[in-house]
PAVEX-512033 format. One record per residue (C-alpha): residue in one letter; z, x, y negated. Coordinates in steps of 0.1 Angstrom, whole numbers, padded with zeros to 4 digits, always signed. Each point is the difference from the previous one (the first is absolute). Last residue first. Layout:
N
AZXY
...
end
This chain:
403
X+1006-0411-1124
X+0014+0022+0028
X-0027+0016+0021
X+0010-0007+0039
X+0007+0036+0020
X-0016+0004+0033
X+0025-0011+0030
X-0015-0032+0011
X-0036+0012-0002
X+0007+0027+0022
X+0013-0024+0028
X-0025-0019+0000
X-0023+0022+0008
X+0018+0022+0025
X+0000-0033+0015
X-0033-0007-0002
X-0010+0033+0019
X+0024-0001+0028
X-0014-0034+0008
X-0035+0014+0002
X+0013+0030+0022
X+0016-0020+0023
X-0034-0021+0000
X-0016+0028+0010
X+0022+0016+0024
X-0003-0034+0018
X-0033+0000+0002
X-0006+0034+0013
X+0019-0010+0028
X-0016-0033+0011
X-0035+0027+0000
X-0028-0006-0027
X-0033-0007+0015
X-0024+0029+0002
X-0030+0003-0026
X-0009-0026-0018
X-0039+0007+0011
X+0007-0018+0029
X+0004+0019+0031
X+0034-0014+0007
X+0029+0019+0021
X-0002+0025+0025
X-0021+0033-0011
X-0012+0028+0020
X-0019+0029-0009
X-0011+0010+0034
X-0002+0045+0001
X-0020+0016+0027
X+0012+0027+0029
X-0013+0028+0018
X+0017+0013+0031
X-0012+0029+0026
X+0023+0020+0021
X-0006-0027+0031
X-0019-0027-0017
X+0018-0019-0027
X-0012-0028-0025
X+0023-0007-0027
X+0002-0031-0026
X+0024+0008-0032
X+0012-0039-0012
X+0008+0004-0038
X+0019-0031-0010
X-0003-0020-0031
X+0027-0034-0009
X+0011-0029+0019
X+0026+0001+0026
X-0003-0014+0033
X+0023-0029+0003
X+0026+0002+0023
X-0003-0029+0027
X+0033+0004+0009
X-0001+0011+0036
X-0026+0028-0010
X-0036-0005-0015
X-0015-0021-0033
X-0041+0001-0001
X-0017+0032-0015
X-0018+0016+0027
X-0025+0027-0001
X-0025+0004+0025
X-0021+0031+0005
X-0028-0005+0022
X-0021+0030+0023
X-0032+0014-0006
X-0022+0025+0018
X-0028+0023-0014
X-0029+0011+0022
X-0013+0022+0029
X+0021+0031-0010
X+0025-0023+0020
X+0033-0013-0007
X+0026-0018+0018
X+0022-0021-0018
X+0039-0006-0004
X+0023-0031-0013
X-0024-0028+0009
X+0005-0014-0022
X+0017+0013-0022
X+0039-0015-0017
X+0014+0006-0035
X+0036-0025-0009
X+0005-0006-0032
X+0033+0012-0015
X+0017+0030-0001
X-0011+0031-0025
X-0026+0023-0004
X-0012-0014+0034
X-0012+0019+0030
X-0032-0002+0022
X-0012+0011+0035
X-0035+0001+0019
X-0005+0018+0033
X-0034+0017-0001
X-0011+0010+0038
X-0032+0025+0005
X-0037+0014-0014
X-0003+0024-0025
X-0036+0008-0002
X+0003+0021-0038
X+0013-0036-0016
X+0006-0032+0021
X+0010-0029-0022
X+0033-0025-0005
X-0007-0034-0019
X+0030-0014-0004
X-0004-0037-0015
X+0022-0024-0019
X+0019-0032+0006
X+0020-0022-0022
X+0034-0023+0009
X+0019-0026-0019
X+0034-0009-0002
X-0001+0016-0037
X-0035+0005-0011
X-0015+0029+0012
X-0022+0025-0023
X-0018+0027+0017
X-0014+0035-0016
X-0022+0032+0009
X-0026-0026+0024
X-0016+0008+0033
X+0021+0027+0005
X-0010+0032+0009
X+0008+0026+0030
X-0017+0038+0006
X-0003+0015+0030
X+0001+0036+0016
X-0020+0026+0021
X+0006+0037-0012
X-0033+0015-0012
X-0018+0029+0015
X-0033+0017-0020
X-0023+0021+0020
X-0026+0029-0013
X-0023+0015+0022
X-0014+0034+0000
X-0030+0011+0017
X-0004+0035+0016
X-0028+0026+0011
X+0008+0029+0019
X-0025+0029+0018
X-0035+0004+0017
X+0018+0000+0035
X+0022-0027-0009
X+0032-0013-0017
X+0000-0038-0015
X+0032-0001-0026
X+0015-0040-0006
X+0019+0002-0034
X+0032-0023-0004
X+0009-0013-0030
X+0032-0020-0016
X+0011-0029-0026
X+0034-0010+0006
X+0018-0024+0022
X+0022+0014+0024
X+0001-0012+0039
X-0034+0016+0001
X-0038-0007+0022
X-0035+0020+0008
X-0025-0003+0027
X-0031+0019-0003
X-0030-0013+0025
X-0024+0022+0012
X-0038-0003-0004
X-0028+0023+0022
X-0026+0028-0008
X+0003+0035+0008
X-0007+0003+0035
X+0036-0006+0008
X+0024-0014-0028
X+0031+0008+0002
X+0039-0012-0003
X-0007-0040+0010
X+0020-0013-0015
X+0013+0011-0035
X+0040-0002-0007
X+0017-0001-0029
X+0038-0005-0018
X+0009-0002-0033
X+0032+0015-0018
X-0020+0031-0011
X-0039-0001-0004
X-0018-0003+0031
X-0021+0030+0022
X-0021-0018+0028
X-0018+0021+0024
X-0038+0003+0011
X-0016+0019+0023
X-0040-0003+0002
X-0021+0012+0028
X-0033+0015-0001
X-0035-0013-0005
X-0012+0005-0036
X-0035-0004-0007
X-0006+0002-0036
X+0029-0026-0008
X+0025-0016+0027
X+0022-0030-0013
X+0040-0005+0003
X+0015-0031-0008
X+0032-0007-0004
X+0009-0041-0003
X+0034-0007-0018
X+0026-0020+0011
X+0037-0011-0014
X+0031-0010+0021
X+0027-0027-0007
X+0036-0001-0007
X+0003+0020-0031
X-0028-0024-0019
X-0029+0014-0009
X-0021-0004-0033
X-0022+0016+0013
X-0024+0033+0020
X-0025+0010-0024
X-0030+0020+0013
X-0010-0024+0020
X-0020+0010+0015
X+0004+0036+0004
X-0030+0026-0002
X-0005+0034+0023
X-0030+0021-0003
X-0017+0025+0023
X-0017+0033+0002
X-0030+0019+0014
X-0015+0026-0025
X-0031-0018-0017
X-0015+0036-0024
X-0010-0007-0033
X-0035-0002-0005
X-0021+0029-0011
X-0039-0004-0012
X-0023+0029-0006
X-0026-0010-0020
X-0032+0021-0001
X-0021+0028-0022
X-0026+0024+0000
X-0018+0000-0028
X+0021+0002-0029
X+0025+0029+0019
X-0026+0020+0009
X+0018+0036+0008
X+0027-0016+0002
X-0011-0026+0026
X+0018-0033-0005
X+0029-0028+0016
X+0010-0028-0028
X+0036-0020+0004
X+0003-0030+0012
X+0041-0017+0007
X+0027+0015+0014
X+0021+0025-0023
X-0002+0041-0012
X-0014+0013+0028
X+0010+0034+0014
X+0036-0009+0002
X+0009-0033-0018
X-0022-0018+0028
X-0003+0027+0033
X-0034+0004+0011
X+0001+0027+0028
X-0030+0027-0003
X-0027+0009+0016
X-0038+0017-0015
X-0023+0011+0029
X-0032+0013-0017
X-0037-0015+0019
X-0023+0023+0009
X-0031-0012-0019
X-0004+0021-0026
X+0021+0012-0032
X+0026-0013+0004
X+0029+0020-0025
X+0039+0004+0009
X+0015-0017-0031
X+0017-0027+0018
X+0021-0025-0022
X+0033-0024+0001
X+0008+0001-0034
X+0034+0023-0007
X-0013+0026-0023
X-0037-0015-0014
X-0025+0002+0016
X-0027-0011-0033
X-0020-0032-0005
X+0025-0014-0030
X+0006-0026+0020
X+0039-0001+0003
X+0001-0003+0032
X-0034+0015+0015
X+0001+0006+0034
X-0019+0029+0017
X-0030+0014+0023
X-0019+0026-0006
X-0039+0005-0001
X-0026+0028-0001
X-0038-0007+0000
X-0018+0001+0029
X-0006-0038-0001
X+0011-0014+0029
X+0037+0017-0011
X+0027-0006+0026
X+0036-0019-0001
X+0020-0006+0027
X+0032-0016-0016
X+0036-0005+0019
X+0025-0024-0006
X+0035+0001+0016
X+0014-0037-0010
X+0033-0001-0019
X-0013-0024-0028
X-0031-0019+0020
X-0032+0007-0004
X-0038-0010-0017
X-0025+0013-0006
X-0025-0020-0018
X-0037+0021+0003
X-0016+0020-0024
X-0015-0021-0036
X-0030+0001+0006
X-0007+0008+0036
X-0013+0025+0019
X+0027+0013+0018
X+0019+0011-0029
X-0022+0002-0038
X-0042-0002+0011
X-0006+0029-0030
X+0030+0020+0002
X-0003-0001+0041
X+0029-0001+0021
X+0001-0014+0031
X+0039-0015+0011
X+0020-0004+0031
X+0031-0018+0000
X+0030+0012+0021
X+0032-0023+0008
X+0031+0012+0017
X+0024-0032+0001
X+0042+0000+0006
X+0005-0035+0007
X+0002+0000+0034
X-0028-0023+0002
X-0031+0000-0011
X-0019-0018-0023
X-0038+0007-0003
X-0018-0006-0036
X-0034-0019+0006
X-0034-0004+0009
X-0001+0015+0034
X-0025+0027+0022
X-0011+0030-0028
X-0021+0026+0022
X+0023+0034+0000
X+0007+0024-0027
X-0002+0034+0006
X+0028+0018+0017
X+0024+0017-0019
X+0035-0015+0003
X+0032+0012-0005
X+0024-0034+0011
X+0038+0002-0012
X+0027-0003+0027
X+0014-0032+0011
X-0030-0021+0004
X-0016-0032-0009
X-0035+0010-0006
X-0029-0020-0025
X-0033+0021-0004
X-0018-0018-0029
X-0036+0002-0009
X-0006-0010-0036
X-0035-0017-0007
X+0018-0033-0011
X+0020-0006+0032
X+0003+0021+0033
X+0017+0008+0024
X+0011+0029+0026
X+0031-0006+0025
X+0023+0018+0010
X+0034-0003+0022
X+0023+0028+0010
end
């Protein structure tokens, strides 16, 4: 058992930390301290001696002294009378002066200097309606003998856990994501920690390390998918004064790339050639080998890259150069033919493959549009010569008007 008598404001305190509740009735010792012992365990007996006289108020001063305790605190209250006359002891709620049923109150009468042993256990919700000040009086002079009797809320030993961050992405399927747990004591708290890791289906978690001893200490939270999808994973703290959690959320993306052209459309003049650019860029941290290819909507100029595959980084984009060729090829010189192609460019990385579309146009870029092929000059003339014949040929055979 420890004790200890103080002293603050004309109110001698006995402060006990003990297991079973104090009955005391000894008078009141010399004061020693100026303020409010702590003890620990927790569980506090605390007895205040007070002199009553309806003229001089409690102990002599105007209004009594502050007394102040702790919800769950034992409490006991000597009170005497100094003045002959008789005194009780009791808080006033609703302050309407009265006991009334369920205030905390003594009715047994001082009426000398043998002090009365009031005890009870303050409980908040129980016996008292909250924390905070509430007035302590005489019934019998309930104007003139007054005091504040303060209750603060009781600081059980606990602790908190936070992640940071508390968002985990974009992800990519091949990597890992972090998040720091920490766990923080609060009011004391000494013991040991356990946490565990509880994701969300299709992702996986682990937390390192798996407890905390003495209550304060980071872990790390490790978290990666092969599926892309949004998830959560929750990370629980178990100890002595019970759970606390945080959730985290994480979002995993697939890792890809995306390819453009430098320009939509290309116009080469026959036996000429034109260049454009393929840009190809890392999306979601992809990171590997491109191999370029094209194809024709129909035979002609020839498409070459260079270089014909690139390896990409989440660093940056890379480019390669599409050529297009319109010059005469083969053993005879055949002439590529003039007129629009679509030339569909494709970038492939294992089971991924985007492509872009090249307008592309062989013959003059002159506002007169393409030239006119050998071909389609012949089969207009034919059609010219066709046409005056027919002519000529109706005119003969109409009817002449006879005269």
């Amino acid at each position: 058992m420890n004790w200890r008598f103080l002293e603050y404001g004309g109110l001698i305190v006995l402060a006990v930390a003990l297991s079973n509740p104090l009955i005391s009735s000894i008078s009141p010792p010399a004061a020693s301290a100026s303020s409010r012992l702590t003890l620990s365990p927790p569980s506090v007996h605390l007895t205040f001696w007070l002199r009553g006289s309806y003229l001089q108020n409690w102990n002599q001063t105007n209004p009594g002294p502050l007394i102040v305790v702790t919800d769950g605190d034992t409490v006991t209250i000597l009170y005497n009378s100094i003045d002959s006359a008789p005194h009780t002891w009791f808080i006033d709620v609703n302050g309407n002066n009265v006991p009334d049923n369920g205030e905390i109150s003594s009715m047994t009468m001082a009426s000398s200097v043998t002090f009365v042993n009031f005890t009870f256990t303050l409980k908040v919700g129980t016996n008292i309606p909250s924390t905070g000040d509430f007035t302590y009086k005489c019934s019998v002079h309930p104007t003139m003998m007054v005091g504040t009797f303060r209750v603060l809320a009781a600081t059980v030993p606990n602790f908190t856990i936070t992640a940071n961050p508390t968002t985990i992405g974009p992800i990519n399927t091949r990597t890992v994501g972090t998040s720091i747990i920490t766990v923080a004591s609060t009011n004391g708290f000494s013991g040991t920690v356990t946490l565990s890791a509880s994701p969300s289906s299709g992702l996986n978690a682990s937390i390192l390390p798996t407890s905390i001893p003495g209550s304060s200490g980071t872990a790390t939270l490790s978290v990666n998918s092969t599926v892309a999808g949004s998830y959560s994973v929750t990370v629980t703290g178990a100890g002595s004064p019970g759970s606390h959690s945080a959730t985290i959320t994480v979002t995993v993306v697939s890792p890809d790339f995306k390819i453009a052209l430098s320009s939509s459309s290309l116009t080469v003049a026959p036996g000429s050639s034109g260049t454009v650019m393929v840009t190809l860029t890392s999306l979601n941290g992809f990171s590997g080998t491109v191999s370029l290819a094209s194809s024709l909507s129909s035979q002609g100029p020839q498409v070459t890259f260079s270089p014909t595959s690139v390896t990409l980084s989440s660093t940056g984009p890379t480019s390669s150069t599409l050529s297009v060729s319109a010059a005469s090829s083969g053993a005879y010189s055949t002439p590529v033919p003039e007129g629009n192609y679509s030339v569909n460019v494709t970038g492939t990385s294992g089971s991924l493959a985007h492509s872009a579309i090249l307008a592309l146009t062989v013959g003059s870029s002159s506002g007169a549009g393409v030239l006119p092929t050998p071909a389609i000059i012949a089969a207009g003339i034919a059609s010219a010569i066709a046409i005056v014949a027919a002519t000529v040929y109706f005119l003969r055979r109409r009817p002449r008007t006879k005269t």
